[in-house]
N, C-alpha and C positions, 0 to 999 in steps of 0.2 A: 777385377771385382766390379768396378763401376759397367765394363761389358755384361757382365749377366748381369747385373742391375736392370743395365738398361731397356735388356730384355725381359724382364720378370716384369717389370712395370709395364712394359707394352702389351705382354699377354694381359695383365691386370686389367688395364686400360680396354683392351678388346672386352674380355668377357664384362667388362660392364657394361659396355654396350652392343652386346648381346649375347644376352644371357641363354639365349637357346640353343646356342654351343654348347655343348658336352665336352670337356677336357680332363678327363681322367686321369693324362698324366702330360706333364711337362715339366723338365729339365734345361738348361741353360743351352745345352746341342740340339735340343728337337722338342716337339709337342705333338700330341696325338688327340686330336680332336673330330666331333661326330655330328654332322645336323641333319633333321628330317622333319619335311613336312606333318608325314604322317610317317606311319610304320613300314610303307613299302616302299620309303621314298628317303631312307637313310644311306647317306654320304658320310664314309669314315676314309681323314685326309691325315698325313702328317708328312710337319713343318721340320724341315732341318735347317739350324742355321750354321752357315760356314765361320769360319775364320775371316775375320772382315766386317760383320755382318751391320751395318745395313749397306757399307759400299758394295760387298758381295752380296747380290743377294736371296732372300731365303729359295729352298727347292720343295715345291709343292708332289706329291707321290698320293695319287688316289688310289685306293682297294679295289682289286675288283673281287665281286663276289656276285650274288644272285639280282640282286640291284641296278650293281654299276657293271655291264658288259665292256669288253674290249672299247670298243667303240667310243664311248659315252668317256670312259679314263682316259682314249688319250685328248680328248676333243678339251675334258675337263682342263685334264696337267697343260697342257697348250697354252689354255685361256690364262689360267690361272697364274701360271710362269711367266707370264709375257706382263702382270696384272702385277705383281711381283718385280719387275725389273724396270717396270715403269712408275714405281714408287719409293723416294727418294728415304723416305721415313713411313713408319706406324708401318709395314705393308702385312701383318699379321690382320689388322683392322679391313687391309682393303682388300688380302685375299677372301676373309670370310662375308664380307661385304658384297661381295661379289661372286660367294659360293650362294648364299641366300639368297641373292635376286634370282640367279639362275632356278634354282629349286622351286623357288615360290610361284615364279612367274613362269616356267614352264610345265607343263600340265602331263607330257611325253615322259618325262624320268621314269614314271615305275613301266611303261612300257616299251620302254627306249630299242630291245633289243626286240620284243613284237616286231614294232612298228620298221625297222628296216627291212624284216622278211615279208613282213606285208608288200613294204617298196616295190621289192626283188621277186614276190609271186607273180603282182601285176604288171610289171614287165615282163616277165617270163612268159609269163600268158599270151601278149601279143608278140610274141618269137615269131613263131610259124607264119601269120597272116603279113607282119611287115619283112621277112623274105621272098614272098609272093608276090605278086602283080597287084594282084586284090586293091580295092579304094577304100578298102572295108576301115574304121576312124578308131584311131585306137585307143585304148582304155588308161586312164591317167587315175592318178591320186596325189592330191595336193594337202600337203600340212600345216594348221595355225598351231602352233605351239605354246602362244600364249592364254587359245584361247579353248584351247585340248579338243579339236574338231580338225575330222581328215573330211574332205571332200572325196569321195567314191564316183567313180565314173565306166562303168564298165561295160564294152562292146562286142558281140558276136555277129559276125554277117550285118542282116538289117535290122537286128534287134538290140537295144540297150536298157540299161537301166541307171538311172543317178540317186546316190543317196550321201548322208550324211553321217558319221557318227562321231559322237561327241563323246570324248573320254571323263569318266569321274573325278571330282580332285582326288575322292577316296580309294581309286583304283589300285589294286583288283576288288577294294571291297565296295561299297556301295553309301551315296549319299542322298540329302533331299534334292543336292544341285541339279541332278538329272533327274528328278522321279523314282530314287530307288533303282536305279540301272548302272550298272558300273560302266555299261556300251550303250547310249542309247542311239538305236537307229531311228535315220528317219526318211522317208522315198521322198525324195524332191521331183521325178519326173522319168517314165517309161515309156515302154511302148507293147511292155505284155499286157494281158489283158488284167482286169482286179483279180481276177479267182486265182489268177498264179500267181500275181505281186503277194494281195493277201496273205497265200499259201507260205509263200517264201519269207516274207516278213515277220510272220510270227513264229516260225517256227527259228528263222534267227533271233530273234530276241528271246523267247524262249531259253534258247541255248545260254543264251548270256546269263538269262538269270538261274537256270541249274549251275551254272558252272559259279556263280558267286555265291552260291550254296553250297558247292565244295565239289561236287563232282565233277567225274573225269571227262574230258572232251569226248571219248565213244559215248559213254553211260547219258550225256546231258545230249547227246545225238539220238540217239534209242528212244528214249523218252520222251524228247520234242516233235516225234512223229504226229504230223497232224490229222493222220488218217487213223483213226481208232477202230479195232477190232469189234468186229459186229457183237451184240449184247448178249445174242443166243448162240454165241463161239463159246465153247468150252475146252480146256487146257487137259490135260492128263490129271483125270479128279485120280486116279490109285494113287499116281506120284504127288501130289499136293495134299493127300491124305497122308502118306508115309511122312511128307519132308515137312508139315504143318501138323502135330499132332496135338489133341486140347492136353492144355495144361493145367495139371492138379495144383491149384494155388486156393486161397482164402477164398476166393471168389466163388470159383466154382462147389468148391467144400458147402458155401452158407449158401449157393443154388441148388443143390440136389438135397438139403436137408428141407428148403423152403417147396421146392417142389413134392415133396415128399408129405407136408403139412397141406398142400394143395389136392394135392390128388386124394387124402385121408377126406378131406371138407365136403370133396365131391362125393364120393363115396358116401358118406353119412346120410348127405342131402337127396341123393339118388335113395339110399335107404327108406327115408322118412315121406320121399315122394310116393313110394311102392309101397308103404305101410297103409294100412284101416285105420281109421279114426271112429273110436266109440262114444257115442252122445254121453253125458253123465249121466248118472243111474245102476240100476243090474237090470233094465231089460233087453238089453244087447242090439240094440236097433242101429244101422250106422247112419250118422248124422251128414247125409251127401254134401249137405253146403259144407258143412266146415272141411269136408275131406277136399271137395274143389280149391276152397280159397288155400286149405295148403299145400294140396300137392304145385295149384298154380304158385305159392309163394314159393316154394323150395326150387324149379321150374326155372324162375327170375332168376335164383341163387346163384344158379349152378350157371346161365348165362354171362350173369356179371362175373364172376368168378372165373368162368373159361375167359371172357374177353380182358380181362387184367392180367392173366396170366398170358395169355396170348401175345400182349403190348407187352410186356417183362420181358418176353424168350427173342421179342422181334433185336427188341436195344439191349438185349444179351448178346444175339448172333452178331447185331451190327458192331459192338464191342471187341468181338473174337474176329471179326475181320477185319475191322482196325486193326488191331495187333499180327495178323496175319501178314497183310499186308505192308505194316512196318517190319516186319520179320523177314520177309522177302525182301525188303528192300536192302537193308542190312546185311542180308545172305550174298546179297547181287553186288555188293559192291558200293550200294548207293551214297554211304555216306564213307567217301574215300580218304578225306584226314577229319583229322581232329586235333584241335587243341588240347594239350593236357588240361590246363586250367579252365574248367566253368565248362567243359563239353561240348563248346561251341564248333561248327563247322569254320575252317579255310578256307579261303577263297580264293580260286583259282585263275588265273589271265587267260581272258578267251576271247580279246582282239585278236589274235592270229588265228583263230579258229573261226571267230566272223567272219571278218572278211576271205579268208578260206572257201568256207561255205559259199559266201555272194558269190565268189566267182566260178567256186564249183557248178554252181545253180545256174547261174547265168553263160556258163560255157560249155555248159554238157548236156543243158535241157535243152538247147537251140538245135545240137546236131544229134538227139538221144533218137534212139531206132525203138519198133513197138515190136516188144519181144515175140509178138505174134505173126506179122505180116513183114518184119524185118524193113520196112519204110519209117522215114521220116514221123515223128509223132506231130511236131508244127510245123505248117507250110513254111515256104524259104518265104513268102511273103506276111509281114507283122498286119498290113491289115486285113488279108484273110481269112488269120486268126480269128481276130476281133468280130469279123462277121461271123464265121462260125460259136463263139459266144452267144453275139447277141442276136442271130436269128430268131424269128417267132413265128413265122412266116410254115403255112401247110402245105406248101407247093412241095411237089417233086425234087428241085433243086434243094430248096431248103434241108428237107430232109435226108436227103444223101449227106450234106456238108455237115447236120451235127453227129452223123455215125463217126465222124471224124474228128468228134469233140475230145479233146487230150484228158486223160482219167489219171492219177496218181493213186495208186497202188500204196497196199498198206508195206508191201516190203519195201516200197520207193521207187520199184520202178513206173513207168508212164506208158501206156497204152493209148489206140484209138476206142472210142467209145465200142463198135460193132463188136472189135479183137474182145475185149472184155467182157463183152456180154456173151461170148457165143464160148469162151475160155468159162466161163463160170457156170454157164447154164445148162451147158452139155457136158456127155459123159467124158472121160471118164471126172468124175467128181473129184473135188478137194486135190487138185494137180497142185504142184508147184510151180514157178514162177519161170518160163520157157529162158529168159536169160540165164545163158550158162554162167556170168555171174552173183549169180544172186540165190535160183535153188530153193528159192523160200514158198511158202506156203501165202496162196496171192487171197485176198480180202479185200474188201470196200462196201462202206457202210448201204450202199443203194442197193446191192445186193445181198442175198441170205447167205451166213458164214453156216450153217448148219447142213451139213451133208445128207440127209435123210429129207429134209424139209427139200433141198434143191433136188432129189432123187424123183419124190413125190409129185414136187410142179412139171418134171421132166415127165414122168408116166404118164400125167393126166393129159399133158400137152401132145404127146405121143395117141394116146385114147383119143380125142378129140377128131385129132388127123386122120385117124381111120373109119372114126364116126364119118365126117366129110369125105373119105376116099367111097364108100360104102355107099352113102346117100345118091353121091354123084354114077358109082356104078349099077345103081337101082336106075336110075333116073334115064 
């Protein structure tokens, strides 16, 4: 008796000093106890005590589950055990003692099992070039854990890029510690030029934050495109008419009864503009002034009248395509969990998907071919890049180097400037994307997405050239 005594008072003893232990249940042979930072960052441990116990001492057995990976359990039961055998008395007190410091002061827990594949990508990545001869320096990634920031380092041939990312304590969800960013990146030092850093930088943080918004890694990929579909691009209106039809709700019921009162007002007022005005009296003489000032009053009427109804039907439409647009997104996937309670979106871990991307970007844009001329889209040299950037220069030279200025594509792939212009502006029109990967329908805002309008600049341009072929054969 005095044995489970002695234990019942030392569990006692523990949760009073610290209370943010969970211990749901405990018995004189074992105790099953739970602590977390936050919600994604819950550690459920339980304590067996032997025969002996505290000369034996207790056996620590951590859960794995979505939380706690292989990894992290046995790394935990190690510490823990070893934490445990090296306390003579209380060691309930010093294993949770030491489950909390771990927890609190490591920032890596909810992304424990990320953060190794990340390790294992970026090594992987330099396989190939340190089998090789190559001097080429290769790409590392170093971890603070305390202070939830991976140093990113990443190298192809002569190009790199360094950056930062700092994990949330609220990860995967999101706090003020970072700016509201569960990942936030940040470029400490390259050698691409800004328009691609740029490019590449926000469309990775982008991702971060669709995805702590709940969607899925493709869907917050899609969507992070930072090359947007030209404004006079239209989609399949039959099928977006079928699959978006209006819908008969109150709203629309109290619009068409309203428009209904509208169109009668007009009508009246058109009436009374068209009507004769007869002076007072029975001589029948029409009185022109008063007929003016009302047909010109009724005139205004019908003016203000159209332009109020006009402003009503603008933020009617803009209304329905709100809703359309949320309807689409919902159709598509966009909002991919849910909380039962309160509606809220989930938030989904997309450190392995960031730094994924970085090095997708930074390993595949250096050697990426231009689906047209099937060459190199950047020079093997970084800063011939950068002059072709930042050329301004009217010379000859000049202008050859920025036909060769690198273009990303709305389907994502990258072209030479010429390839693309000469891909979009000639026939045949509205082609797909020459990469037999991709098959997509190619766009970019500097050029027209309108197939009729690029039909038209072609003819005229064609007209023009025989106006000149013609003058020069008179001549």
């Amino acid at each position: 008796m005095s044995h489970h005594k002695s234990i019942q008072e030392e569990v006692a003893e523990a949760k009073s000093m610290f209370p943010a232990v969970n211990v749901p249940t405990s018995t004189p042979s074992f105790l099953i106890a739970t602590y977390q930072r936050t919600p994604y960052t819950k550690i459920k441990m339980t304590l067996t005590f032997p025969d002996g116990y505290p000369t034996h001492p207790l056996i620590v057995n951590i859960d794995q589950d979505a939380v706690v990976p292989p990894g992290l359990k046995k790394k935990l039961e190690k510490e823990l055990n070893t934490v445990a055998m090296e306390q003579p008395t209380q060691q309930v007190r010093a294993v949770w003692e030491r489950l909390i410091s771990f927890v609190d002061t490591n920032l890596f827990v909810p992304c424990w099992k990320e953060l190794r594949q990340c390790v294992e990508m970026v090594q992987k990545s330099d396989a190939a070039a340190a089998n090789s001869k190559s001097k080429q320096k290769q790409s590392t990634i170093t971890l603070y854990d305390s202070k939830g920031k991976i140093k990113l380092s990443l190298h192809n041939e002569a190009y790199y890029i360094n950056c930062n990312i700092t994990i949330d304590p609220a990860y995967p969800d999101f706090s003020a510690a970072t700016g509201g960013k569960s990942c936030l990146l940040e470029l400490t030092s390259t050698n691409f030029p800004k328009t691609i850093t740029d490019m590449m930088m926000t469309q990775a943080q982008d991702i971060v934050r669709r995805m702590q918004e709940g969607l899925s890694p493709e869907k917050a990929m899609n969507l992070s495109n930072p090359v947007k579909v030209p404004k006079n691009f239209h989609l399949n209106i039959d099928e977006m008419k079928e699959k978006y039809k209006v819908r008969l709700t109150k709203d629309t019921i109290s619009n068409i009864k309203h428009d209904t009162e509208a169109l009668k007002k007009v009508t009246d007022l058109r009436n009374k503009e068209a009507s004769s005005v007869r002076a007072p009296g029975d001589n029948g003489y029409v009185d022109h002034k008063a007929l003016a000032k009302e047909r010109k009053d009724a005139r205004r009427a019908i003016q203000k009248l159209t332009a109020e109804e006009k402003a009503a039907d603008e933020q009617l439409e803009e209304k329905e395509l709100a809703w359309k647009l949320e309807e689409q997104k919902r159709n598509a996937g966009y909002y991919d969990v849910y909380i039962p309670t309160g509606g809220t979106i989930t938030p989904q871990p997309s450190l392995y998907v960031l730094v994924s991307f970085l090095v997708q970007k930074v390993k595949g844009l250096v050697v990426e071919m231009c689906p047209c001329c099937n060459k190199r889209v950047l020079p093997i040299c970084p800063d011939e890049l950068k002059s072709i950037y930042n050329s301004s220069k009217s010379d000859k030279k000049a202008k050859e180097m920025r036909k060769m200025k690198p273009y990303r594509t709305y389907c994502g792939c990258w072209y030479h400037k010429s390839c693309l212009n000469t891909l979009l502006t000639e026939p045949p029109f509205g082609i797909e994307c020459p990469n037999a990967k991709c098959g997509r329908r190619v766009f970019h805002p500097e050029w027209p997405g309108d197939v009729k309008q690029l039909e038209r600049e072609w003819a005229a341009k064609q007209a023009r050239l025989r106006e000149i072929e013609d003058a020069m054969g008179f001549l």
